[in-house]
Structures are given as structure tokens and as C-alpha cells.
C-alpha positions as CSV (number, residue, x, y, z in Angstrom):
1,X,54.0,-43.3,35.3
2,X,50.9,-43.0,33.7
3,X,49.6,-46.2,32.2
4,X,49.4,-45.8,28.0
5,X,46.7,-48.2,26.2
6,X,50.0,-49.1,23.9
7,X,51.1,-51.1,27.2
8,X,50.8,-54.2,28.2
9,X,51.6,-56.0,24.7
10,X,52.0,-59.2,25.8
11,X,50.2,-62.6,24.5
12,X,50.6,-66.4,25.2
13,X,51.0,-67.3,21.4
14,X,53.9,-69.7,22.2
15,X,51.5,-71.7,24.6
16,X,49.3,-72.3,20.8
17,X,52.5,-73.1,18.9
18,X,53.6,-75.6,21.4
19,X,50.4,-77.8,21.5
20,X,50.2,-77.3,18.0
21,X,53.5,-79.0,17.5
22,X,52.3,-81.9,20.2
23,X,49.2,-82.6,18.2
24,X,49.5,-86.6,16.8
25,X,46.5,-86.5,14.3
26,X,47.2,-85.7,11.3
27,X,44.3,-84.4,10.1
28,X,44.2,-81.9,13.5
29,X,47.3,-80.9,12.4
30,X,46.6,-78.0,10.3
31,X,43.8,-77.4,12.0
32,X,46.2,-76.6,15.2
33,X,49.2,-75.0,13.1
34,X,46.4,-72.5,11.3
35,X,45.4,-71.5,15.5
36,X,48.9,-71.0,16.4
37,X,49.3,-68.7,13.3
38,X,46.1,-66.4,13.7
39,X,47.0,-66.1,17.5
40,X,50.5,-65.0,16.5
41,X,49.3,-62.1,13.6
42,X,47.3,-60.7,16.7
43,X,49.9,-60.1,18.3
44,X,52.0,-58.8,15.2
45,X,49.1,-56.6,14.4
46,X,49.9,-55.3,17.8
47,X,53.0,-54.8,17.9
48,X,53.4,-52.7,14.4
49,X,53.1,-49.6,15.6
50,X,56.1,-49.7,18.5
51,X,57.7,-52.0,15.4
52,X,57.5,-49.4,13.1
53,X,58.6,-46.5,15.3
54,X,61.6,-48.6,16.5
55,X,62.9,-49.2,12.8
56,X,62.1,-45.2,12.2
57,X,64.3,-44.2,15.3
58,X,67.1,-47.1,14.9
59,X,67.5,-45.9,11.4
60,X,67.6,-42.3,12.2
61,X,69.8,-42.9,14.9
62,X,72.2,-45.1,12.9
63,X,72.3,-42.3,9.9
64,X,73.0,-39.6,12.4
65,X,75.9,-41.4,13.8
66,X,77.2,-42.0,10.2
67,X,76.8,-38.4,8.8
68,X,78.9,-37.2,12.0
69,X,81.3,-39.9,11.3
70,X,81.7,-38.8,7.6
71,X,82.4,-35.5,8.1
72,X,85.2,-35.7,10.9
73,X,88.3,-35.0,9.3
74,X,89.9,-35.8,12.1
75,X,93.3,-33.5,13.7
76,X,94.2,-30.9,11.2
77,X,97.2,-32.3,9.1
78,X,96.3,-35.7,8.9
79,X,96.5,-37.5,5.7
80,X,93.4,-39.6,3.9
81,X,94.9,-42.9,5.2
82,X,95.1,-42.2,8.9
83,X,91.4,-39.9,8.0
84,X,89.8,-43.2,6.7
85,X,91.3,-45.3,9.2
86,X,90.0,-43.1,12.0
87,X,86.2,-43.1,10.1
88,X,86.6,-47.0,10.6
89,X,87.4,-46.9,14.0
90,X,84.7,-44.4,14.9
91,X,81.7,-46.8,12.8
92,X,83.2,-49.7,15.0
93,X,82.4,-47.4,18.2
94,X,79.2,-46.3,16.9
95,X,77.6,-49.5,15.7
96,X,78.5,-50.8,19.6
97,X,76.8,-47.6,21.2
98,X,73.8,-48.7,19.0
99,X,73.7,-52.2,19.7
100,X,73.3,-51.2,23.5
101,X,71.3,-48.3,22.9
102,X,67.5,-49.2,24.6
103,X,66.0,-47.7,21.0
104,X,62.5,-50.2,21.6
105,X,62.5,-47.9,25.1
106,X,62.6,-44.9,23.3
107,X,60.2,-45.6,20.5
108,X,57.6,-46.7,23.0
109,X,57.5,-42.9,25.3
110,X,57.6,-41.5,21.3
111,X,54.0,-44.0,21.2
112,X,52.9,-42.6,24.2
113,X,53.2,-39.3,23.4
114,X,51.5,-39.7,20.1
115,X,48.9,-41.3,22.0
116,X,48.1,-38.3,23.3
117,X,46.5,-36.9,20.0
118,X,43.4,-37.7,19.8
119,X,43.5,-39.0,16.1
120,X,46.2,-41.1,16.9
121,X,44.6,-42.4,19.6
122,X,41.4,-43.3,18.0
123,X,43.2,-45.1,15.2
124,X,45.4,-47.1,17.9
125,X,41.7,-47.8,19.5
126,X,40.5,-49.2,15.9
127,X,43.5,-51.6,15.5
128,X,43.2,-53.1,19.5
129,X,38.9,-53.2,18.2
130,X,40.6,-55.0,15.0
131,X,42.2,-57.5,17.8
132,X,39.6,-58.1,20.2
133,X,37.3,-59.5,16.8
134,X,40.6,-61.1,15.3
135,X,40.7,-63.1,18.8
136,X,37.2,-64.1,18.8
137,X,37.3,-65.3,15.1
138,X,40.2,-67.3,15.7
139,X,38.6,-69.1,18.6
140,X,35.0,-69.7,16.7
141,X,37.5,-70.8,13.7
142,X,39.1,-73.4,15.9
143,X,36.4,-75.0,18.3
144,X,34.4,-75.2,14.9
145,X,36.9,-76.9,12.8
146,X,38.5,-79.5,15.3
147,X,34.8,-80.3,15.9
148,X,33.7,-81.1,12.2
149,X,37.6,-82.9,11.8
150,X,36.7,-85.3,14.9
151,X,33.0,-86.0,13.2
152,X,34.4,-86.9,9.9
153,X,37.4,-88.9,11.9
154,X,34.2,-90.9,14.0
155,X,30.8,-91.0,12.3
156,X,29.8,-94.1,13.7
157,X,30.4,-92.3,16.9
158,X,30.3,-88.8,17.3
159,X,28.5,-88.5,13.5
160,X,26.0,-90.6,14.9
161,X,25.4,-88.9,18.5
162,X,25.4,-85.2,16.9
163,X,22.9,-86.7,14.2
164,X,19.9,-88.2,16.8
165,X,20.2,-84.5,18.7
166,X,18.7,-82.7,15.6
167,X,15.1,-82.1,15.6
168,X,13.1,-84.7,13.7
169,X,11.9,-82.8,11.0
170,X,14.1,-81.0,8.3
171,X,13.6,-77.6,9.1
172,X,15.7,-76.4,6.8
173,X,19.5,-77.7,5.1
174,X,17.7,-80.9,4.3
175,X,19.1,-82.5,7.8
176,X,17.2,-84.1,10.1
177,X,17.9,-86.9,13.5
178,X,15.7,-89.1,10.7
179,X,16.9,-88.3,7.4
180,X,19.3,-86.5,4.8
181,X,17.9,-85.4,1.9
182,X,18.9,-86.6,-1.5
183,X,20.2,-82.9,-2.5
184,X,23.0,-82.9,0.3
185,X,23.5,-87.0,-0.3
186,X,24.2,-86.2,-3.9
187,X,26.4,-83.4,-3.2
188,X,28.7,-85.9,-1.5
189,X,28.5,-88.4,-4.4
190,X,26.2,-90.5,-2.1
191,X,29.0,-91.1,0.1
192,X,29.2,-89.5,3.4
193,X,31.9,-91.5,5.4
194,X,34.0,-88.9,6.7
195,X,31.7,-86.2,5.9
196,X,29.3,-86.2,8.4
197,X,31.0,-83.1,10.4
198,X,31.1,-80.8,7.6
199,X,27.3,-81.7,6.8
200,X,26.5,-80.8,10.5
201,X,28.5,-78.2,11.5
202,X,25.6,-75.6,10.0
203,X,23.3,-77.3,12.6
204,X,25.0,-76.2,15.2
205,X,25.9,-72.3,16.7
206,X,30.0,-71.9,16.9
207,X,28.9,-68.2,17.0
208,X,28.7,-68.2,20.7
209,X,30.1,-69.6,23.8
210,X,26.9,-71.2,24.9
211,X,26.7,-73.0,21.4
212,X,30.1,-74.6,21.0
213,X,29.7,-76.1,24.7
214,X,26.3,-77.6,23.5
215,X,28.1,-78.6,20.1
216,X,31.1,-80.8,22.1
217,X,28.8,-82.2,24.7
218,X,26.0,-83.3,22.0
219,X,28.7,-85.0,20.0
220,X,31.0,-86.4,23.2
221,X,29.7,-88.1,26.0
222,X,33.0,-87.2,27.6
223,X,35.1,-84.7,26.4
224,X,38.6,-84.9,27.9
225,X,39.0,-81.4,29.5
226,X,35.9,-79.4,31.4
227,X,34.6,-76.9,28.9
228,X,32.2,-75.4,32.0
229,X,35.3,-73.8,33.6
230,X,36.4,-71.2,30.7
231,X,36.6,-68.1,32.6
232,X,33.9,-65.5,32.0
233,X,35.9,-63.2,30.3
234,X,35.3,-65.4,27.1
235,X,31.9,-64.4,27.1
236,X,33.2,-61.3,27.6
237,X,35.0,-61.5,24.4
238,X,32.2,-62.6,22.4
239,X,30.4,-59.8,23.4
240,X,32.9,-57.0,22.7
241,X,33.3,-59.2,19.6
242,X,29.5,-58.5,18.7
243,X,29.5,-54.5,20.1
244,X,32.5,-53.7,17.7
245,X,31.1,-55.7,14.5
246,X,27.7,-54.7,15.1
247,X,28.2,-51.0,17.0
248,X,31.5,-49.9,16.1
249,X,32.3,-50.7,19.5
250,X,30.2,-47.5,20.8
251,X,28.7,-49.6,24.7
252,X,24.9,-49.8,24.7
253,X,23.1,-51.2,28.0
254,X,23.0,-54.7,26.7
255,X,26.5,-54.7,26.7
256,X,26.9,-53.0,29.5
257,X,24.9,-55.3,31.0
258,X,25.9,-58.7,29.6
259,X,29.5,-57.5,30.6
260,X,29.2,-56.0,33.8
261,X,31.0,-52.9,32.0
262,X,31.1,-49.7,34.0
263,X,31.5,-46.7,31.5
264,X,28.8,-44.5,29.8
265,X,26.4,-45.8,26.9
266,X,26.9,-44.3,23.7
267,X,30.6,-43.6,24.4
268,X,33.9,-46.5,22.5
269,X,34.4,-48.6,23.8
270,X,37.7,-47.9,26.5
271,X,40.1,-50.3,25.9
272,X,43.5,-50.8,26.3
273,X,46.5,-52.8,24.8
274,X,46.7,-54.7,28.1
275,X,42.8,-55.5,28.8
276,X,42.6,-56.9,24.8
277,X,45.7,-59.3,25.9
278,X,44.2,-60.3,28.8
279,X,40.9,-61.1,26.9
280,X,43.0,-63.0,23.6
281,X,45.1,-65.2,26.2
282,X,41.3,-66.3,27.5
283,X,40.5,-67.0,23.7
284,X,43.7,-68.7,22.9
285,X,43.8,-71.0,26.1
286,X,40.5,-72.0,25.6
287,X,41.2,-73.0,22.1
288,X,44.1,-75.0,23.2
289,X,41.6,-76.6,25.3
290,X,39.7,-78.0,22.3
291,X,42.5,-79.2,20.2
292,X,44.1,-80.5,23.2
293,X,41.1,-82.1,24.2
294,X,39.6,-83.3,20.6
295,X,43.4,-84.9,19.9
296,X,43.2,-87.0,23.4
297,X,39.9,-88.4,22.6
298,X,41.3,-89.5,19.1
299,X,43.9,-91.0,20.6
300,X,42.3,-92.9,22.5
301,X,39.1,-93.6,20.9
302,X,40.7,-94.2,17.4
303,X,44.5,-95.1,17.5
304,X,44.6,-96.7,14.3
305,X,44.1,-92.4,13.2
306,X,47.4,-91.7,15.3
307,X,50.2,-90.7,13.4
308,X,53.1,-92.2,15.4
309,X,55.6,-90.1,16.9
310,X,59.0,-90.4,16.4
């Protein structure tokens, strides 16, 4: 059968909900519980469509089984007791057929037909556009805030290697590898133990692939797990990230170049509900990465921050 871009469904969410749930810092903790969350609305977004037409033809079918059961009277002769008793049996039977009935099977060849409209399919290709960006934000939201969490956590540390990497003079935000201005000291009540993340995270590029590699291996000397192997389809991702926000997904050559992407300029993007998993799997692995990684360096570099485990 003809592949459908409404197959393929299919993320790795539990993969973020279980390291979310091993995470021992507590202030990671959100941080990892807010991940597993965005990667599991992507893939509710999704699913609403073949959601939605499942209900529609469970409930149709359901009310159709009912209306036919209401209005068999049964043998000719019979009385109202043995008529209602008979109704009974036959919801008994009916609500069984349905329970086996493959109605999700259904629904999904109604999806596919649908898709062949082309207004329903350009809609469809909006929401997986909606997903691809959704993907990308939820990594960029994660490798930035376990980042700032594990600066605030280690200033004397991290704070300080992340600090001497800025250029010397304040450019601009008042920062600098030599000074702070007063403005941002002040803003802090003079105080910036456990702050030093969230003054520094606008130094550095979580925007891009390239920049939250250099952000982790400016701040650790050793990060626990090899951000140089993430697969290229994350750059991938930040790409199509950038086309859709920036192009309405419509491929120019720099894409097509960047990506190695073989259809014609000025045409959407063609995408599929399988290729947009595929690429938020890539997004959501490599964010487990960071918290997996940032929470083993805390363990080990600051126990004392641990929360014990049960």
C-alpha cells in the first residue's frame, strides 16, 4: 500500500520520561519533567487528527448499533418484558463486537483518503511543520536550561570557566571575562552566587547546534557523554526549523544545500509523519544526552547537591 504522510506516528517520548524520572538533582528536576512533557505534546499534536476521527467513527458506530437495537421489537407477539430483556441482551452483544472492532484501523484509511484532498493535505503538512519547530524548540529549551541550572549549581567552577571565555571588553549586556557592570550586579541585589548561568546564558548561541556544543565545552572541561556524535539529522532539524519559521517551509538552495535535500526550490517543504519522527527522536535523544549528562557531572562534582534516592 501506498505510503500516507499520516504514517509512521511513532516517537521515543517514554525514553524522556524515564530519564526524567532518574534525574537526582533537584533543581534538574523540572528542568527534565518540563522535556519529557514538550516531547510528549508533539506527539499528541500528532496524533489528533487519527484521535479525533477514531472518537467520530467509535461513536457513530456505537449509536448505530444502539438505534438498531431500539427499534427491534423482537418476534411478533412478544410482550415488553421479554422485548426489553432481548434489547439488553443485544447491547451486551453489541458493546463486545465494538470492543473488538479495529475502529483506530478504520479511522486511519478514512485519514488517508482525506489526505488526498489537497486542503486537507496542506493543513496536515502545517501541523507536522508545527512539529518539526515544536521539536527544535524543545531541544534549544533544554540544552539551554540544564546549562544555566549547572552554572548557578557551580560558579566557582563552570561560572568561572564560561566567564574567562568572554571577550575582554563589554561589547554589549555589560559582561565581560574582566568585569560585570554595576547595572546587572545591582539587578541581582549585588549577589550573584547561584546566578551566574542565568547572567551568561545571553552570551552564548543555544540557537544552533554548533553553539550549544561550544556552550558545554566552554563551561566543562569534560562533559560526561560525547556531544560530537549527535547524528547529522539534528542539524538537519535546525535547519528545517529555520526554513519553516523563516520561509514557511517553501526549500531555497541554502537549505537545499545545508541539508543535502533533493526536491525543487520554491516548492513545501515534503514531509511526512514518519521523516518529522525520525527527526524529533534525533532532538529528543540528544536532549536526554544533556540532562543525562549535566546530572552525572553534578553527581559527581557536587554531591552535597544530590537529592538522595530512596
Amino acid at each position: 500500500m501506498h505510503e500516507s504522510i499520516a504514517d509512521g506516528i511513532e516517537m521515543q517520548t517514554d525514553i524522556a520520561a524515564e530519564v526524567a524520572a532518574s534525574v537526582r538533582s533537584p533543581e534538574l528536576q523540572p528542568v527534565a519533567r518540563d522535556f519529557a512533557r514538550s516531547c510528549e505534546q508533539l506527539l499528541e499534536l500528532l496524533a489528533l487528527p487519527l484521535v479525533l476521527l477514531t472518537y467520530g467513527e467509535s461513536q457513530t458506530l456505537t449509536a448505530a448499533f444502539h438505534v438498531l437495537v431500539e427499534n427491534d421489537r423482537g418476534l411478533p407477539g412478544w410482550g415488553e418484558e421479554a422485548v426489553r430483556a432481548y434489547r439488553a441482551a443485544l447491547r451486551r452483544a453489541a458493546d463486545r463486537q465494538l470492543a473488538e472492532f479495529p475502529v483506530a484501523n478504520h479511522a486511519l484509511e478514512a485519514l488517508r483518503k482525506l489526505l488526498k484532498e489537497p486542503v486537507v493535505a496542506s493543513a496536515f503538512r502545517s501541523m507536522l511543520f508545527a512539529a518539526l519547530s515544536g521539536a527544535w524548540a524543545a531541544f534549544e529549551s533544554v540544552a539551554k536550561d540544564c546549562w544555566v541550572v549547572a552554572l548557578n549549581l557551580r560558579t566557582d567552577e563552570l561560572g568561572r570557566r564560561a566567564l574567562t571565555k568572554l571577550p575582554q571588553d563589554q561589547q554589549d549586556g555589560g559582561v565581560s571575562s574582566k568585569q560585570i557592570s554595576v547595572e546587572i550586579m545591582a539587578r541581582y541585589g549585588f549577589d550573584l552566587r547561584n546566578k551566574l548561568g542565568t547572567v551568561l546564558e545571553g552570551k552564548f548561541d543555544f540557537t544552533s547546534v554548533s553553539g550549544i556544543r561550544r556552550a558545554y565545552t566552554t563551561a566543562f572541561d569534560s562533559f560526561p557523554t560525547d556531544l560530537s556524535a549527535w547524528p547529522d539529522d539534528l542539524s538537519v532539524l535546525e535547519a528545517t526549523r529555520h526554513l519553516i519559521v523563516h520561509r514557511a517551509g517553501y526549500v531555497d538552495r541554502t537549505y537545499a544545500k545545508r541539508t543535502g535535500y533533493q526536491g525543487p526550490d520554491g516548492e513545501p517543504l515534503d514531509v511526512s509523519g514518519s521523516r518529522v519522527c525520525k527527526l524529533a527522536d534525533v532532538a529528543i535523544l540528544a536532549g536526554c544526552d544533556l540532562v543525562r549528562g549535566v546530572d552525572d557531572w553534578l553527581g559527581r562534582h557536587a554531591p552535597s547537591l544530590i537529592a538522595a534516592k530512596d
